[in-house]
mmCIF file of the C-alpha atoms, coordinates in Angstrom:
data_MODEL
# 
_entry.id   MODEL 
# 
loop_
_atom_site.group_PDB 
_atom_site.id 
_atom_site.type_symbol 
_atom_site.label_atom_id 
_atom_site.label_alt_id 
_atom_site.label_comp_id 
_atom_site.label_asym_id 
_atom_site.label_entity_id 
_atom_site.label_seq_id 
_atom_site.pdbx_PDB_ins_code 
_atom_site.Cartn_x 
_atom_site.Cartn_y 
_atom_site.Cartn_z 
_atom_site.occupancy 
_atom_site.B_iso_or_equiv 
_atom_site.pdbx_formal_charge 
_atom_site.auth_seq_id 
_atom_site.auth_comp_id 
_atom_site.auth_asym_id 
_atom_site.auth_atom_id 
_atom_site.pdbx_PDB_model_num 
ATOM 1   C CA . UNK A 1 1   ? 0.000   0.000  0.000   1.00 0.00 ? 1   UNK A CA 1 
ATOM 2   C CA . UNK A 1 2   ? 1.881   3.345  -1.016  1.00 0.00 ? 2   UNK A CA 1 
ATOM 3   C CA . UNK A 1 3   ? 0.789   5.812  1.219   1.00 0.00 ? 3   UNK A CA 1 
ATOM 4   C CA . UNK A 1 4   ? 1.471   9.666  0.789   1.00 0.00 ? 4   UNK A CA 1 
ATOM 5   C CA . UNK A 1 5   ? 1.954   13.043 2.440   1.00 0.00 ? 5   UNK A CA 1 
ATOM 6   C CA . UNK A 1 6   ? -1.726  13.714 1.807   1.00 0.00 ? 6   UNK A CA 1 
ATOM 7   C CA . UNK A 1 7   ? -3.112  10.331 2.712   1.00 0.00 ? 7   UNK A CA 1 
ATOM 8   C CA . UNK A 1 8   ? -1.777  11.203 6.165   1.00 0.00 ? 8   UNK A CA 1 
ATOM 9   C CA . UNK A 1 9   ? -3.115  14.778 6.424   1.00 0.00 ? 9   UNK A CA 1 
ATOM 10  C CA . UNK A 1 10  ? -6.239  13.207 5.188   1.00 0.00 ? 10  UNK A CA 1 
ATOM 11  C CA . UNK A 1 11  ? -6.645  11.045 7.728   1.00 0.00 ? 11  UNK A CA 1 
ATOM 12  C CA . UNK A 1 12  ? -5.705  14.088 10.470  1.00 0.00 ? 12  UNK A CA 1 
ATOM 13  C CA . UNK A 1 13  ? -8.565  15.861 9.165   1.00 0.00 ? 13  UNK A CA 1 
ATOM 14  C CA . UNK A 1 14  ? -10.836 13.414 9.097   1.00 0.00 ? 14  UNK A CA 1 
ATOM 15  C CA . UNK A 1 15  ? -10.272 12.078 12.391  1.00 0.00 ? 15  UNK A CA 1 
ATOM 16  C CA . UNK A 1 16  ? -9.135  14.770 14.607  1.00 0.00 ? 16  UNK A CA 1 
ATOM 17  C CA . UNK A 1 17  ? -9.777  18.375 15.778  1.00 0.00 ? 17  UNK A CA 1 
ATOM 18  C CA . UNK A 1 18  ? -7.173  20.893 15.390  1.00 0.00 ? 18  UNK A CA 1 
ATOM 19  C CA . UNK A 1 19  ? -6.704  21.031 18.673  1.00 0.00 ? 19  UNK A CA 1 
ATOM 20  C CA . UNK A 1 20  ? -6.068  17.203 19.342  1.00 0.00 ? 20  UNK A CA 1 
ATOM 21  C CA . UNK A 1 21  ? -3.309  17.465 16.103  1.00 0.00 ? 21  UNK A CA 1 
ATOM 22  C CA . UNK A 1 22  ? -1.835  20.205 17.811  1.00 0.00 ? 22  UNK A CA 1 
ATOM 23  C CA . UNK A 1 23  ? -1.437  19.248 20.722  1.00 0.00 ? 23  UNK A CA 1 
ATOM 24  C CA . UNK A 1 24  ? -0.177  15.598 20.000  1.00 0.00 ? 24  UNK A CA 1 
ATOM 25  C CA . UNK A 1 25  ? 2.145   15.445 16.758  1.00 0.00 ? 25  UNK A CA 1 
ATOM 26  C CA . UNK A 1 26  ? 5.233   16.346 18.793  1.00 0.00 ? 26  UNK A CA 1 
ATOM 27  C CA . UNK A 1 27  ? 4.378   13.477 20.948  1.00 0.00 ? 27  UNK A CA 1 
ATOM 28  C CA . UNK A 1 28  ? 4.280   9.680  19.930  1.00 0.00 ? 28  UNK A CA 1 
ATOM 29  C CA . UNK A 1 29  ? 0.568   8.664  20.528  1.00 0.00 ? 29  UNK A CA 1 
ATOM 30  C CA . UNK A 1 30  ? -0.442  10.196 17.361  1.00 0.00 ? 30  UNK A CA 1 
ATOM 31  C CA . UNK A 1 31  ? 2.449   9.106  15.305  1.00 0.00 ? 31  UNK A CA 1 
ATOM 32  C CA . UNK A 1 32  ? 2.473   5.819  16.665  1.00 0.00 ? 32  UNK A CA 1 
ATOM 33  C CA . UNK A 1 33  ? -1.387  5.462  16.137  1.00 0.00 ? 33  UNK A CA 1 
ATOM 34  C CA . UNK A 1 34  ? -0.705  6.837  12.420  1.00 0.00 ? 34  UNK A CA 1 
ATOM 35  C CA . UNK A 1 35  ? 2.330   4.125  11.994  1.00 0.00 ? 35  UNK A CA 1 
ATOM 36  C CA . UNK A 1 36  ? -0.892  1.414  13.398  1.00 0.00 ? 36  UNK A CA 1 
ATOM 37  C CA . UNK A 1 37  ? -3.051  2.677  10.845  1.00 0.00 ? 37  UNK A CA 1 
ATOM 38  C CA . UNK A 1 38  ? -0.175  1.751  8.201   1.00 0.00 ? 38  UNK A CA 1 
ATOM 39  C CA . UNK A 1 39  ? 1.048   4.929  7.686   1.00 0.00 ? 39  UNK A CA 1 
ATOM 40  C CA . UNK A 1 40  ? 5.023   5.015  6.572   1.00 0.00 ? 40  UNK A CA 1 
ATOM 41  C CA . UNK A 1 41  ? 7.414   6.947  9.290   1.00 0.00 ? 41  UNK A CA 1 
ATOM 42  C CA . UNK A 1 42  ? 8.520   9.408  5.681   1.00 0.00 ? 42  UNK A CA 1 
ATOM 43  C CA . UNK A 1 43  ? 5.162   9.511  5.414   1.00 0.00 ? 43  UNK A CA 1 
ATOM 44  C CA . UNK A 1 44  ? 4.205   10.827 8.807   1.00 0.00 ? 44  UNK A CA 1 
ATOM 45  C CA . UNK A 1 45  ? 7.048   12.971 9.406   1.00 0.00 ? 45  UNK A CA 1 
ATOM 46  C CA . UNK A 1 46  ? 6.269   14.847 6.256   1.00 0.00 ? 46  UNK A CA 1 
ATOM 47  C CA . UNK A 1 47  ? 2.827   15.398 7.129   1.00 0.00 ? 47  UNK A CA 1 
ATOM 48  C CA . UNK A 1 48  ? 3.809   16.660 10.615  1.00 0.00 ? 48  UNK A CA 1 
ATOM 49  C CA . UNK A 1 49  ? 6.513   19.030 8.641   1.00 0.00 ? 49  UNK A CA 1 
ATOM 50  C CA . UNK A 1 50  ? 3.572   20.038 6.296   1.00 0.00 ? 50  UNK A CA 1 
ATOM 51  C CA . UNK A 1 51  ? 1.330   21.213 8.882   1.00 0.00 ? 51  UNK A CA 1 
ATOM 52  C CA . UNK A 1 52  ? 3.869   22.872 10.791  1.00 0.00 ? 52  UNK A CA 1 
ATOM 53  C CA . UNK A 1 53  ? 4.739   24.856 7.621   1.00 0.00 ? 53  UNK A CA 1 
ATOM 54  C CA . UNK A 1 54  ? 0.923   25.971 7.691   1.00 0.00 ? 54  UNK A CA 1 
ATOM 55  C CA . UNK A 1 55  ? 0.561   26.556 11.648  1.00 0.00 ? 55  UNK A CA 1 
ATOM 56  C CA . UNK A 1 56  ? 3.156   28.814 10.844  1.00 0.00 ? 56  UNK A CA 1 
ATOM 57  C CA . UNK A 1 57  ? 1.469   30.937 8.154   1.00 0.00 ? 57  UNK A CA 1 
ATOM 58  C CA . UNK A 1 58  ? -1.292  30.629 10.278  1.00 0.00 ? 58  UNK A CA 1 
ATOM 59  C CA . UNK A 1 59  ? 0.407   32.979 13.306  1.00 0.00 ? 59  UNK A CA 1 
ATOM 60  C CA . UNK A 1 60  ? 1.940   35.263 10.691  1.00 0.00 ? 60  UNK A CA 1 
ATOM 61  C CA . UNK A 1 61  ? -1.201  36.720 9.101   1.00 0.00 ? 61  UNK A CA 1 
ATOM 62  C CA . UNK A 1 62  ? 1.290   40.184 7.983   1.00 0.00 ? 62  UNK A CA 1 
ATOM 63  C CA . UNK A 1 63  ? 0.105   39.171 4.323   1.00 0.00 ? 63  UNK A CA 1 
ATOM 64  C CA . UNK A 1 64  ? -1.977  41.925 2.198   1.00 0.00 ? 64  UNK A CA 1 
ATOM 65  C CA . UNK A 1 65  ? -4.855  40.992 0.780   1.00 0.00 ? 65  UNK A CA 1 
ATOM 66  C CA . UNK A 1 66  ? -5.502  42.964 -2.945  1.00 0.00 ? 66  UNK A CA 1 
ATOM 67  C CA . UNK A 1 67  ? -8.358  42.319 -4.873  1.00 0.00 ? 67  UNK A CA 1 
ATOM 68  C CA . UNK A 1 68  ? -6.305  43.100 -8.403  1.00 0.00 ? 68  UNK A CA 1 
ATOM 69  C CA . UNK A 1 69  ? -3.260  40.289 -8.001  1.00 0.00 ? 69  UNK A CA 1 
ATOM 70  C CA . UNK A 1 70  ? -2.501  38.309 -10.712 1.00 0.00 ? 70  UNK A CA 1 
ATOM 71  C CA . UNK A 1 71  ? -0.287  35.113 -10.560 1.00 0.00 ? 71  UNK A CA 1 
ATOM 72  C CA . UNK A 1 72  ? 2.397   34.089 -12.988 1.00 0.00 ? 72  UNK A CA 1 
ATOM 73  C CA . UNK A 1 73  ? 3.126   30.345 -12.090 1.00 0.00 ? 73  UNK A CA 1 
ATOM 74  C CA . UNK A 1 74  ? 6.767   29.624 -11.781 1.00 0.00 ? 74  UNK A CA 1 
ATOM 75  C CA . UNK A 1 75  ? 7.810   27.276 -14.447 1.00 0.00 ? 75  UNK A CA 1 
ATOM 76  C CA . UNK A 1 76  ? 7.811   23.942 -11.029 1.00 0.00 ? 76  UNK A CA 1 
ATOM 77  C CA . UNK A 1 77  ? 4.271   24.963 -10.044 1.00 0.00 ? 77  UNK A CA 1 
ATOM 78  C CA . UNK A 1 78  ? 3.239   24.622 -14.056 1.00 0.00 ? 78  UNK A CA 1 
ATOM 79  C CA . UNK A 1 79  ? 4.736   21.329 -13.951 1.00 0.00 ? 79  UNK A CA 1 
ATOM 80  C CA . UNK A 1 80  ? 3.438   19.864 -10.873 1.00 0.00 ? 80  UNK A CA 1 
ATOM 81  C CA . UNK A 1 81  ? -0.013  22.284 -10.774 1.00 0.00 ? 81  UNK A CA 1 
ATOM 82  C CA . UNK A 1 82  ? -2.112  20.959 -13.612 1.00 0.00 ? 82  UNK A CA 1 
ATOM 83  C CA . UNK A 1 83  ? -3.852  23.457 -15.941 1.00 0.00 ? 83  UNK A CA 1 
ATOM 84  C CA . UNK A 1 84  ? -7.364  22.439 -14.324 1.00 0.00 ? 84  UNK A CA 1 
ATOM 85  C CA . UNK A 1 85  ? -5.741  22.961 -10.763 1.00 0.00 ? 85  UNK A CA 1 
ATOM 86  C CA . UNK A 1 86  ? -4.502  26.321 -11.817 1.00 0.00 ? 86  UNK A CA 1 
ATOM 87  C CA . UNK A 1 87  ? -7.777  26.877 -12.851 1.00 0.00 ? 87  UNK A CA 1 
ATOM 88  C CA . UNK A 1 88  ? -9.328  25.689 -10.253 1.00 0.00 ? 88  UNK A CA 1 
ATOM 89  C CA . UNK A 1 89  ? -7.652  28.101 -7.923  1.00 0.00 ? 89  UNK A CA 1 
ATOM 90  C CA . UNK A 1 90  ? -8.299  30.790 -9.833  1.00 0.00 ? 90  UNK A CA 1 
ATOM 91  C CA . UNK A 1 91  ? -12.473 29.511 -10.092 1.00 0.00 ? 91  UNK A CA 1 
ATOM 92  C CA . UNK A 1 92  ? -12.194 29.530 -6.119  1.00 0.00 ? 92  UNK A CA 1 
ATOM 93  C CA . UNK A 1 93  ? -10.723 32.752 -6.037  1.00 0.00 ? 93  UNK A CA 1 
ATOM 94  C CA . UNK A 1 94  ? -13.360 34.123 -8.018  1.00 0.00 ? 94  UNK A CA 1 
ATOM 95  C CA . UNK A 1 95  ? -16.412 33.180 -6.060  1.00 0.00 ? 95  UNK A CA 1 
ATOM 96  C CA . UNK A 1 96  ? -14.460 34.447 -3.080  1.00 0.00 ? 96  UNK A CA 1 
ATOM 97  C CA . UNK A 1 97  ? -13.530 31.764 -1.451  1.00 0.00 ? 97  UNK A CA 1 
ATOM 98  C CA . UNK A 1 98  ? -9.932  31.953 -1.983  1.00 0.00 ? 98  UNK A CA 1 
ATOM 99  C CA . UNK A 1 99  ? -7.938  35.676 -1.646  1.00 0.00 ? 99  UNK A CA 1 
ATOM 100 C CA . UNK A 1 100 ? -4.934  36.281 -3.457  1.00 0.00 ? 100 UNK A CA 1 
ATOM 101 C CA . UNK A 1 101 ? -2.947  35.568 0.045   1.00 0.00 ? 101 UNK A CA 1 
ATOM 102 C CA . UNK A 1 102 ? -4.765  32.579 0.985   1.00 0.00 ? 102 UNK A CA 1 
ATOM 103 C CA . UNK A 1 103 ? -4.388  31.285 -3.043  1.00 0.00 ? 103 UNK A CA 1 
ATOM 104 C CA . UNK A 1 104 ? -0.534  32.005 -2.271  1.00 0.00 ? 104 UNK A CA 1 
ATOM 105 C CA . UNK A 1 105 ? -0.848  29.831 1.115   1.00 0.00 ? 105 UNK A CA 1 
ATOM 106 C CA . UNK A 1 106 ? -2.488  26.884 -0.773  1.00 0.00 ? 106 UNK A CA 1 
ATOM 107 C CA . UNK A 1 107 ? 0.030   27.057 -3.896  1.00 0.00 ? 107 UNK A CA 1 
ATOM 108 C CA . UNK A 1 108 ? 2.782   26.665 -1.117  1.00 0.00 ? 108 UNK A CA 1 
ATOM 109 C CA . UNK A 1 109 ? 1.122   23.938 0.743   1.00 0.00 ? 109 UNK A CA 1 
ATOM 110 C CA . UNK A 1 110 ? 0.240   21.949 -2.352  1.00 0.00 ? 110 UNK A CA 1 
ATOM 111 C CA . UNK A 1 111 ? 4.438   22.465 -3.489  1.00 0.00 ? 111 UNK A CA 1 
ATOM 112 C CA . UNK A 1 112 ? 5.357   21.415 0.045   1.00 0.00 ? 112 UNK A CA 1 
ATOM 113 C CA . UNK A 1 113 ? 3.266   18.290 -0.636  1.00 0.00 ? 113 UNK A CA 1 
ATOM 114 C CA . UNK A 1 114 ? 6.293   16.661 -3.189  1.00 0.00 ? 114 UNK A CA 1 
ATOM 115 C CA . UNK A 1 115 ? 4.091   14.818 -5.199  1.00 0.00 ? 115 UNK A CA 1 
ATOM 116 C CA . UNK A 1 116 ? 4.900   14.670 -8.908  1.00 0.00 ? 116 UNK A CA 1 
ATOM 117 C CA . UNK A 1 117 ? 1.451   16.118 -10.065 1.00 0.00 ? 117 UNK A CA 1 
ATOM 118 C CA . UNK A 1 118 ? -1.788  17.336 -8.235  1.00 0.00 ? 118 UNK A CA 1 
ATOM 119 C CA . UNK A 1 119 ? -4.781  15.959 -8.693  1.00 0.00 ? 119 UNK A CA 1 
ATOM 120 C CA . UNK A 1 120 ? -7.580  18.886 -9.188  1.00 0.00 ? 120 UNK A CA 1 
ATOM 121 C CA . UNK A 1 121 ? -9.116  17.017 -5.559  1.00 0.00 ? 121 UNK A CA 1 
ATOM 122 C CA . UNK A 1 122 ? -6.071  17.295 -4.239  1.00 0.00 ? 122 UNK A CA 1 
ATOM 123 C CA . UNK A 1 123 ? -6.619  20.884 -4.472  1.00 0.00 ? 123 UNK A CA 1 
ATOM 124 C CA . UNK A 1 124 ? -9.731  20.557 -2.558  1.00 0.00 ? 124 UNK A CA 1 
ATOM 125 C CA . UNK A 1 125 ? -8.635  18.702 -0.068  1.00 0.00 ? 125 UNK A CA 1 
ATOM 126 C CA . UNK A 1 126 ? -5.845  21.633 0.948   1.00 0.00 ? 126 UNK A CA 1 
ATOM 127 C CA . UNK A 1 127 ? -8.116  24.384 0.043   1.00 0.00 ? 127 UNK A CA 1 
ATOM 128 C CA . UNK A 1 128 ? -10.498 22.630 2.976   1.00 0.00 ? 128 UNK A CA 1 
ATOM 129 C CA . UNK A 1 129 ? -7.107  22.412 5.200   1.00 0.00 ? 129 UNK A CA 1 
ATOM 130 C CA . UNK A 1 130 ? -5.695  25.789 4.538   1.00 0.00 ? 130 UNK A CA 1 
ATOM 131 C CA . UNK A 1 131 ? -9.543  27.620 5.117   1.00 0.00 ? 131 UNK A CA 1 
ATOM 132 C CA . UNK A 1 132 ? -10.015 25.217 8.365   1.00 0.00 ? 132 UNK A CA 1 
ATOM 133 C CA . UNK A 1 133 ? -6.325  26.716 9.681   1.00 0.00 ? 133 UNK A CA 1 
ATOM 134 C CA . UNK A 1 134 ? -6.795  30.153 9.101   1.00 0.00 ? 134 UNK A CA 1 
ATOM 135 C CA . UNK A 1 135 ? -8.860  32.087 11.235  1.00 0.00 ? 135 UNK A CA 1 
ATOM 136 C CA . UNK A 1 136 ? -11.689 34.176 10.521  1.00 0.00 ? 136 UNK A CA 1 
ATOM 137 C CA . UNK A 1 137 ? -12.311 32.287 7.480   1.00 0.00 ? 137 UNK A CA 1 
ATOM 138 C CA . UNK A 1 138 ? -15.422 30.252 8.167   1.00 0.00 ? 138 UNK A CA 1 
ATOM 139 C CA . UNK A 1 139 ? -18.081 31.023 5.630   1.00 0.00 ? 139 UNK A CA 1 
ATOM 140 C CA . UNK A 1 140 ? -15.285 30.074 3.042   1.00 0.00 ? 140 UNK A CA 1 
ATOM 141 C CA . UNK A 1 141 ? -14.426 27.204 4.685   1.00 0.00 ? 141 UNK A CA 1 
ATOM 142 C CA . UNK A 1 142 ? -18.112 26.220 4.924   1.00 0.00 ? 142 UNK A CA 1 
ATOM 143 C CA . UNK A 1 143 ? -18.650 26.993 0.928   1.00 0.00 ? 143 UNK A CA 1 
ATOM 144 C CA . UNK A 1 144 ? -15.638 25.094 0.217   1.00 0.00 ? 144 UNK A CA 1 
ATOM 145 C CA . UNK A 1 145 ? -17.067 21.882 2.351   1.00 0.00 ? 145 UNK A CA 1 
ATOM 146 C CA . UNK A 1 146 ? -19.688 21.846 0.544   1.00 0.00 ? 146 UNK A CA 1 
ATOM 147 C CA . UNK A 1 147 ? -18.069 22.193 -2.660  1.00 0.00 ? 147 UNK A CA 1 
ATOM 148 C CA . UNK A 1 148 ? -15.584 19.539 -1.451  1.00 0.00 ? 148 UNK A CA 1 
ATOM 149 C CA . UNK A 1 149 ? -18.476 17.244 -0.123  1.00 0.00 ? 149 UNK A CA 1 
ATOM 150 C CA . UNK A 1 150 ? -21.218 17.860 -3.707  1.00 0.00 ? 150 UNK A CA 1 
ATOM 151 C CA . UNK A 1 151 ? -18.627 16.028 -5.491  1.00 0.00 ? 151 UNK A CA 1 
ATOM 152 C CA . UNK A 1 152 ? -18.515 12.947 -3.368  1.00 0.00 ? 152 UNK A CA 1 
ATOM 153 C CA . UNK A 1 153 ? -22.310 12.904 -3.118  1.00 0.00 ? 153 UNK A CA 1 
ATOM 154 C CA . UNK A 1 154 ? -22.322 12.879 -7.051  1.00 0.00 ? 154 UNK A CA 1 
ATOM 155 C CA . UNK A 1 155 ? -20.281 10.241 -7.605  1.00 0.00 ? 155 UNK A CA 1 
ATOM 156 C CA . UNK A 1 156 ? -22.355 8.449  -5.191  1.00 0.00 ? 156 UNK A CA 1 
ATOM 157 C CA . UNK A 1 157 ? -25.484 8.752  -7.469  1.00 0.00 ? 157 UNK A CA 1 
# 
């Protein structure tokens, strides 16, 4: 079973608060519960290194936020960021989701993930993370849920 970076957050966000992550991925319950679950030690380590990275975004909120940014992808994020993630993003940012800083927040956390191409959910999935992380950003965390959660209900039907 080859387990990733995201499987890992996945599973964090699924199962736990904030709070409870916080409070025990320094310590070994969680990582040894996560290494029970099947989880590679890479795996976990990079996960607990990826949500560092955004806990510390999260306490240094000195970003701008301009309505008028544009983004020129760096020739890496082109060929790891698909066209439909890029667009994506940019979709989210339009119905106000996503700002420019918080787009800039989930570009970095999707890079920071190392996989050789994102998946369009993939984007989702750290949209949902990054908007759950940041605060004062609940009614776009709540639009983004159920944008997030529509899908899986369709592909139910």
């Amino acid at each position: 079973m080859k387990e990733n970076v995201l499987d890992v957050l996945l599973y964090l966000f699924e199962n736990y608060l904030e709070e409870e992550i916080e409070a025990r991925y320094d310590g070994s319950p969680l990582r040894e519960e996560l290494e029970a679950a099947g989880f590679p030690d890479e795996a976990i380590s990079h996960a607990f290194d990826w949500l560092e990275g955004l806990e510390s975004r999260k306490r240094s909120s000195d970003t701008v936020t301009s309505t008028t940014a544009s983004r020129v992808y760096a020739a890496e994020e082109i060929a790891r960021l698909s066209t439909g993630c890029r667009g994506l993003l940019m979709h989210l940012e339009n119905l106000g989701i996503l700002h420019p800083d918080g787009r800039e927040l989930v570009i970095e956390r999707l890079m920071a993930l190392d996989d050789d191409a994102v998946e369009e959910e993939h984007v989702k999935w750290v949209v949902l993370m990054v908007l759950f992380n940041q605060p004062e950003h609940e009614e776009a965390y709540a639009r983004m849920e159920d944008l997030v959660f529509q899908g899986y209900a369709e592909a139910l039907h």
